[in-house]
N, C-alpha and C positions, 0 to 999 in steps of 0.2 A: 295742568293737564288732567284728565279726566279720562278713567278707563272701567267701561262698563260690560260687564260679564254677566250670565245671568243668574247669578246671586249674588253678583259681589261688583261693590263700586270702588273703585282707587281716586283720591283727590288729591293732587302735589299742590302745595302751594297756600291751602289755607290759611287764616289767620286764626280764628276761635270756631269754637263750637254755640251755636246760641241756642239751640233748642237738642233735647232727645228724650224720644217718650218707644214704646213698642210700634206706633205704626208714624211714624212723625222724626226727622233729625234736621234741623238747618245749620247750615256752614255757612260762613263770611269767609269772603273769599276776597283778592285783591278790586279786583271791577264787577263783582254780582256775589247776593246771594244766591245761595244753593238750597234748593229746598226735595229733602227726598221722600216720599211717601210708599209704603208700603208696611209688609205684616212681621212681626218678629224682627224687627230689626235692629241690627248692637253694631258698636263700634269694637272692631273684631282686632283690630293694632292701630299705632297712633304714635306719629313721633313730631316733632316741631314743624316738619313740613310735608309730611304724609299722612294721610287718613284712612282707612280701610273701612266699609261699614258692609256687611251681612245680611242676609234674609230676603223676603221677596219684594222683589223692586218693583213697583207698582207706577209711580211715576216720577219723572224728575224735571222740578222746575228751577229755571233760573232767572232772577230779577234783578237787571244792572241797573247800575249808579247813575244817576244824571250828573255828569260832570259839563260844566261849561267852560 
């Protein structure tokens, strides 16, 4: 589940983290990655199946898995 606020992203479910830079974080997620773009952005809390990340949300892409 995925819950978007306007500064704040909630992610249930993730598996890792694969990328975090200030305007840049992707998350692997069970069927797509997650890709978030925007300014000042941190991983604000974090536990085995919750994510929180912060700052201004710019855009969010999502890129699923080819599964056959």
């Amino acid at each position: 589940m995925i819950v978007i606020e306007k500064k704040s992203l909630h992610v249930s479910r993730y598996r890792s983290i694969l990328y975090v830079s200030d305007d840049k974080i992707v998350l692997l997620c069970s069927e797509a990655t997650i890709t978030i773009i925007g300014t000042q952005l941190k991983i604000a809390a974090m536990n085995q199946d919750e994510i929180k990340i912060e700052g201004l949300l710019l855009e969010i892409g999502f890129t699923y898995e080819n599964r056959h």
